[in-house]
C-alpha positions as CSV (number, residue, x, y, z in Angstrom):
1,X,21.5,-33.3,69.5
2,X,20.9,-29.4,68.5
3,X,23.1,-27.6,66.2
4,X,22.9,-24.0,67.0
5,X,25.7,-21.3,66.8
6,X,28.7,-23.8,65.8
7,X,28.0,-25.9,69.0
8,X,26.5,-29.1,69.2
9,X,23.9,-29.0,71.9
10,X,22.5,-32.4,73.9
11,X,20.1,-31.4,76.9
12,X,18.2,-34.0,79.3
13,X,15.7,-32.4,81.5
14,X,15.1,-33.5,85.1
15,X,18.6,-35.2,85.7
16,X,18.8,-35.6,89.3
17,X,21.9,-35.6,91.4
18,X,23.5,-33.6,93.9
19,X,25.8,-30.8,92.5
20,X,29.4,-31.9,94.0
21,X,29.0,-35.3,93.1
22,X,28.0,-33.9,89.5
23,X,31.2,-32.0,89.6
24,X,32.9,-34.4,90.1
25,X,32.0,-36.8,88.0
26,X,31.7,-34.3,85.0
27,X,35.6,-33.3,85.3
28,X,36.2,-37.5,86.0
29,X,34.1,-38.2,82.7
30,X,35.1,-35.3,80.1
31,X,39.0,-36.6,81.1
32,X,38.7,-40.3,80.8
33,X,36.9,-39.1,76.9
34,X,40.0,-36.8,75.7
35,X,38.5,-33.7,77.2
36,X,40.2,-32.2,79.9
37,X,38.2,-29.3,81.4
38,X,39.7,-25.8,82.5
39,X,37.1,-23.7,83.9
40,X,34.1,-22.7,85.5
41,X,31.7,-20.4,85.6
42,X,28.3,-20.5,88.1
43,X,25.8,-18.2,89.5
44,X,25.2,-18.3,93.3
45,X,21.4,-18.6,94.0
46,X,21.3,-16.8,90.9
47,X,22.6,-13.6,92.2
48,X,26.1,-13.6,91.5
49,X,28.2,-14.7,88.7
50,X,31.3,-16.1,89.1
51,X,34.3,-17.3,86.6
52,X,37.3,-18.9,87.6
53,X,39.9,-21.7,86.6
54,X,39.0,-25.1,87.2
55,X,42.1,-25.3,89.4
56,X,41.4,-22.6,91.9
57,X,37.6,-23.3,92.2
58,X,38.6,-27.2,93.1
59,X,40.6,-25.7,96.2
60,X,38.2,-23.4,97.0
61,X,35.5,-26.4,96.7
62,X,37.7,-28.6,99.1
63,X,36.6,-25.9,101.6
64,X,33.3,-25.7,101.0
65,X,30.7,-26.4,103.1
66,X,28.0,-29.4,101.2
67,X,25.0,-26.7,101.2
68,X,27.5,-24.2,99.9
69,X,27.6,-26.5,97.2
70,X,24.7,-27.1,96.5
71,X,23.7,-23.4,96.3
72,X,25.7,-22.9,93.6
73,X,23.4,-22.4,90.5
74,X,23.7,-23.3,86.6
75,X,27.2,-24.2,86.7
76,X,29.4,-24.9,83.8
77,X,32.8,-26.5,83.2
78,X,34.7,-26.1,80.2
79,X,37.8,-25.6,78.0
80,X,37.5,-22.1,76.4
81,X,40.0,-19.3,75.0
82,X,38.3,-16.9,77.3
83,X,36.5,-17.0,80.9
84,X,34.2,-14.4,80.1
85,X,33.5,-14.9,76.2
86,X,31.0,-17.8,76.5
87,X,31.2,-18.4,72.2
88,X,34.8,-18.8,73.0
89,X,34.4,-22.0,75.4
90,X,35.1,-25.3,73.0
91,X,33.6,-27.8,75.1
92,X,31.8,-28.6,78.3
93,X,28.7,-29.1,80.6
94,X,26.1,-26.8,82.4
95,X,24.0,-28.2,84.9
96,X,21.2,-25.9,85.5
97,X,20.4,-26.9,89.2
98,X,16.2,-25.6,89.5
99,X,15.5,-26.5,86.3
100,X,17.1,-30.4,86.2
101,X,18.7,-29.6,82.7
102,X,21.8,-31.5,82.0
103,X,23.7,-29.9,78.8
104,X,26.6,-31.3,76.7
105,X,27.7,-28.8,74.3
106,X,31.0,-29.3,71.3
107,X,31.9,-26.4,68.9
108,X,31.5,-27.5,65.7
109,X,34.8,-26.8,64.5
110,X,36.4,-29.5,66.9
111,X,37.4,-32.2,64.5
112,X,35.7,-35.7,65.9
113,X,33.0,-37.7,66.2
114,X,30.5,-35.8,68.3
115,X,27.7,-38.3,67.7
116,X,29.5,-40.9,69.6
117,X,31.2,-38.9,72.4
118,X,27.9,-37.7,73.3
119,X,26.6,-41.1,73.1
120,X,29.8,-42.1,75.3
121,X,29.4,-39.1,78.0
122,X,25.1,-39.8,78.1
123,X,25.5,-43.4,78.8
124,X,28.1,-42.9,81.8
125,X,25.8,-39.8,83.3
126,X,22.6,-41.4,82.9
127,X,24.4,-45.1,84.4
128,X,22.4,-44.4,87.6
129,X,20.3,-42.2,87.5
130,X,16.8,-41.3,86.3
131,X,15.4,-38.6,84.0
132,X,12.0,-36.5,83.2
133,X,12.7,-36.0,79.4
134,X,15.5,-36.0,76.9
135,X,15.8,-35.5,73.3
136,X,18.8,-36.9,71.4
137,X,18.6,-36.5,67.7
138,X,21.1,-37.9,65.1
């Protein structure tokens, strides 16, 4: 666990995992803990950034085609105050697809216990799958 910039950071490197089913078990998993996610925001082969509610991407992503999917680069979910302010996003989850790297991120200012959510959201993404490296300090 990294502090840095009034968020608390958790990053696993070489998560494996399709990007659909990681979609939808991130928005499944940050629900079922208190944390409804509202947005997204991905690039596309890293050539074009997109930002949109959670909402209309999950009917666009009904329509998609699987390698569409999977195309789609560093992706983030979140809850935030602003699509395009990045500091402004309270919670979520980026999944940067080339690199492997899973990252859980909390601003600080959110009053609980981030220790154990992160603890609760590693255990139920790393349930079935294996890893490279990870690094979770407390």
């Amino acid at each position: 666990m990294n502090t840095e910039n009034g968020r608390v950071y958790c990053n696993i490197y070489g998560y494996c995992g399709s990007v659909s089913e990681w979609i939808k078990k991130s928005i499944e998993l940050f629900s079922n803990n208190g944390f409804p996610l509202k947005s997204v925001s991905y690039d596309v082969n890293y050539q074009k950034l997109e930002r949109k509610s959670l909402e209309k991407f999950q009917s666009e992503f009904n329509e998609m085609h699987e390698g569409d999917v999977e195309s789609l680069f560093s992706f983030t979910i979140f809850k935030g105050k602003s699509l395009k302010v990045p500091s402004s996003w309270e919670y979520g989850i980026r999944f940067d697809q080339p690199s492997r790297e899973l990252q859980i991120f909390f601003n600080t200012s959110l009053e609980i216990n981030h220790t154990q959510i992160l603890v609760n959201l590693l255990i139920a993404y790393l349930d079935d799958k294996i890893v490279n490296f990870g690094i979770f300090f407390i």
